[in-house]
C-alpha positions in Angstrom: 103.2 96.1 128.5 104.8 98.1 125.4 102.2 100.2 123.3 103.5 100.0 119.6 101.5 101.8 116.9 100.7 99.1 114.5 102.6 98.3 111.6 105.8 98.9 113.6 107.9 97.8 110.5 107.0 99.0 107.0 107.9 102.0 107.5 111.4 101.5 107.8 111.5 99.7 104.3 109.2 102.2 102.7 111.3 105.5 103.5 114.0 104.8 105.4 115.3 105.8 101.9 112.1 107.0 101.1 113.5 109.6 98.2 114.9 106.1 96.6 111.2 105.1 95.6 110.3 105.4 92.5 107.0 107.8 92.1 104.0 105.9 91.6 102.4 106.4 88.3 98.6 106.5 87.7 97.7 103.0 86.7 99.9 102.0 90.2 96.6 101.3 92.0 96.2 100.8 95.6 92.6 100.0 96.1 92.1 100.1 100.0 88.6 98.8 99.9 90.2 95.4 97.7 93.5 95.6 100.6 91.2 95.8 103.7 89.9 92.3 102.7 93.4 91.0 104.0 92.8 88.3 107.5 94.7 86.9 109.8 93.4 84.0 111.8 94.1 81.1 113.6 93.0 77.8 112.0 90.8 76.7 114.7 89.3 79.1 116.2 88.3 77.2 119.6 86.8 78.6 122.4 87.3 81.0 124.1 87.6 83.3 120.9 88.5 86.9 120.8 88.8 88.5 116.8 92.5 89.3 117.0 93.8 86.9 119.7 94.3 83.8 120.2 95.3 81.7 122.8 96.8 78.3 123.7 99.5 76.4 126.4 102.8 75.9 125.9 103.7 73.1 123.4 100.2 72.7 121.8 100.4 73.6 117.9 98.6 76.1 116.5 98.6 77.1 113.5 97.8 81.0 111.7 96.7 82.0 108.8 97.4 85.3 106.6 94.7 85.4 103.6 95.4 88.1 101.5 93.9 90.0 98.6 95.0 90.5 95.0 98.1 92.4 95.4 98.8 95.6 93.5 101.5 95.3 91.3 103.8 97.3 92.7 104.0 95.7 96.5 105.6 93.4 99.6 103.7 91.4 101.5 106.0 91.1 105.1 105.3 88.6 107.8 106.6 90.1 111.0 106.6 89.2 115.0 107.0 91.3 118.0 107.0 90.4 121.5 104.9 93.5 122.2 101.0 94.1 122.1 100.2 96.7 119.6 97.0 98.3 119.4 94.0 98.0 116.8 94.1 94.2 116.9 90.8 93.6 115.4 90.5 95.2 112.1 92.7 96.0 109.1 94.5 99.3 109.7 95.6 101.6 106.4 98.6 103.7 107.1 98.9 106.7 105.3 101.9 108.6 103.7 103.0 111.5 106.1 103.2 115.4 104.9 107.4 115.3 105.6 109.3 115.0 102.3 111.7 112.4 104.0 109.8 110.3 105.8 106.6 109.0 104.7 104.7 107.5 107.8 105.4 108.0 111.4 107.0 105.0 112.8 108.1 104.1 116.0 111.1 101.7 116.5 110.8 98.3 117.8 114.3 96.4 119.1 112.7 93.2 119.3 110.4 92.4 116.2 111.9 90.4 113.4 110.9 89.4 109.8 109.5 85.6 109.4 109.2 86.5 105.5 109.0 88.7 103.0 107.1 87.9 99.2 106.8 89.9 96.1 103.4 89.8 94.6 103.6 86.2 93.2 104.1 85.1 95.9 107.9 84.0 95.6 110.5 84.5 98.3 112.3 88.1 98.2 115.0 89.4 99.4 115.1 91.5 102.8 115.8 94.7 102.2 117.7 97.4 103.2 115.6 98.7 106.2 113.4 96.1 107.2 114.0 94.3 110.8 116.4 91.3 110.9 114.9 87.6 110.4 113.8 85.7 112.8 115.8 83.3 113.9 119.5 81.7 113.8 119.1 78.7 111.0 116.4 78.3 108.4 115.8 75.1 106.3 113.4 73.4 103.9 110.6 70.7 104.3 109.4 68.9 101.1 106.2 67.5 101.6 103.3 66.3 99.3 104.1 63.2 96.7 104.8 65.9 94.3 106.7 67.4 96.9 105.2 70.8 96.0 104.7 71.9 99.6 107.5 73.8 100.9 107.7 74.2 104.5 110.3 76.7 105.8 111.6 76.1 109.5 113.2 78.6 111.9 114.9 77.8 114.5 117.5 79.5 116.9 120.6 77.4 118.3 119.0 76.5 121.9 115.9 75.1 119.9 113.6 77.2 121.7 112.1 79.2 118.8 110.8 76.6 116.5 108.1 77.8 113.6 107.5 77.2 109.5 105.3 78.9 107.4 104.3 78.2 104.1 103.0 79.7 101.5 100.3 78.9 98.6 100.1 81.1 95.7 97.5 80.2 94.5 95.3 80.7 97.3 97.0 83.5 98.6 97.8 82.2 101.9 100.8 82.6 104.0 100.6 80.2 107.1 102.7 80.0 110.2 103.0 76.6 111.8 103.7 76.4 115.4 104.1 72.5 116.0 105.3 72.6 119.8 104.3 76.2 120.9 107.2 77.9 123.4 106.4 80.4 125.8 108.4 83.1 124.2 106.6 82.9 120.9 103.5 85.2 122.5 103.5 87.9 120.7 102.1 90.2 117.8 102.5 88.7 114.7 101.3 90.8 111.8 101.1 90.4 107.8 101.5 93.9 105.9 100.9 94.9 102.7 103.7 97.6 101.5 103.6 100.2 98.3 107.1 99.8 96.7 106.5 103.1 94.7 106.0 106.7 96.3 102.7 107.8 95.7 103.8 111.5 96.9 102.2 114.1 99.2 98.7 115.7 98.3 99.3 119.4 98.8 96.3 121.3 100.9 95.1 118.2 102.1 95.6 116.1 106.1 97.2 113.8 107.1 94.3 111.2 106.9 93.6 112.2 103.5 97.2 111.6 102.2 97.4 108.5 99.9 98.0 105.1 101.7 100.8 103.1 101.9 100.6 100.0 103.5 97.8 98.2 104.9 98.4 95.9 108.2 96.0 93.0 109.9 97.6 91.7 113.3 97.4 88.7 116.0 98.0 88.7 119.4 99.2 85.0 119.8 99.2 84.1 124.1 101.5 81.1 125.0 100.2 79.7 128.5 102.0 77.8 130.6 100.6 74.3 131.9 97.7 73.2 133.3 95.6 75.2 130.5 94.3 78.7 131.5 90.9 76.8 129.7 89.8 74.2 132.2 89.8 77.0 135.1 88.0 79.4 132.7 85.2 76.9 132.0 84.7 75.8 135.7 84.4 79.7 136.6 81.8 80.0 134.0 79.6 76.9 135.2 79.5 77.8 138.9 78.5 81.3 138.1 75.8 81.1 135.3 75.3 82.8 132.2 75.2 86.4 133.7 77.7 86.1 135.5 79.3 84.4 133.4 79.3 87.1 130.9 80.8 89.6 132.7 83.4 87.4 133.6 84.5 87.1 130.1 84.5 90.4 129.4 87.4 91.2 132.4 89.1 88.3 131.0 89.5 89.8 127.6 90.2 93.1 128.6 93.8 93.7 127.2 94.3 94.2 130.9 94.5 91.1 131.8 97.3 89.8 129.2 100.4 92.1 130.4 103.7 90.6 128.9 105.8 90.4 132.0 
């Protein structure tokens, strides 16, 4: 299994020509205690249920859910997926612009993660810009939907079919979803919603690094796609023949990250 420090990707948008961004001025505001309201969940949360992971068998659907905060004014919001674990799963981590004039946070590269979408703060489509990592997928379309056909569902798929997902997006709640109709084994992964500064709020002299201004806030998802028979019905029956105290420390080893290595 691949450690990945979370929030593999904003970096590489954020100062990869870091000297580019404009300085932030003073009314740029970048309230982390508004930002760290920002979830990621799964719509149903069934049992078993681990903040931060979820869990299902190939071709179920699922379907996840990025609710996000009012966005300062000068920000992304990115939708990314890795095939690695990362850590800090369960809360909101703030990353922090690094004392090095040319490169703002530490970041660690990642081969394999792609961009589902990127939004600017009303929450239309952008562009993907110069650093970020490439889009997911080979072939994107649309899905109209609703009698007004207000809902907009965009599919990605690659050319062997084997990577189907949509997301969607409502402005007006502030929601980004990712629809997984037929789940595929290789679609376990991190998936992750980010928060980016698009301005440079600069280095505070005499100060660390954790007291440097923020930059981005991330919340991630460990999504695990199970092959058939479900993983569930052998979880339960293990719980029932031991009883409850047993059954308790069961589920604790079965959540231990150990026990969900990506081969």
């Amino acid at each position: 299994m691949k450690e990945m420090a979370t929030g593999f990707l904003l970096v590489v948008f954020l100062f990869s020509f870091g000297n580019c961004l404009s300085p932030c001025e003073e009314t740029d505001a970048f309230n982390i205690d508004d930002l760290l309201m920002i979830s990621l969940w799964p719509v149903d949360r069934r049992m078993p249920w681990v903040e931060g992971e979820h869990y299902i068998t190939e071709k179920e659907s699922a379907e996840l859910q990025c609710q996000l905060p009012e966005l300062p004014s000068h920000s992304l919001v990115t939708v990314t997926y890795t095939p690695n674990y990362v850590n800090n799963m369960r809360s909101a981590v703030v990353k922090r612009r690094n004392k090095t004039e040319n490169s703002g946070v530490d970041y660690q590269e990642d081969d394999e993660a792609c961009t589902v979408t990127v939004l600017n703060t009303n929450f239309s489509e952008s562009v993907l810009h110069s650093g970020l990592v490439p889009r997911c997928g080979e072939s994107r379309s649309i899905l109209y939907g609703g009698r007004s056909g207000a809902s907009l569902t965009t599919e990605i798929t690659d050319h062997k079919g084997t990577f189907h997902l949509g997301y969607s997006v409502d402005g007006d709640r502030k929601i980004v979803s990712l629809h997984f109709p037929h789940s595929f084994l290789n679609q376990t992964g991190t998936y992750q919603c980010t928060i980016i500064r698009t301005c440079d709020p600069g280095i505070l002299e005499n100060r660390t690094e954790a007291e440097q201004n923020p930059v981005a806030v991330t919340k991630s998802l460990f999504l695990k796609v199970y092959k058939k028979p479900s993983y569930k019905e052998d979880f339960v029956v293990a719980i029932s023949s031991l009883g409850i105290g047993t059954g308790a420390l069961l589920i604790t080893a079965f959540f231990s990250r150990g026990m969900f290595k990506i081969d």
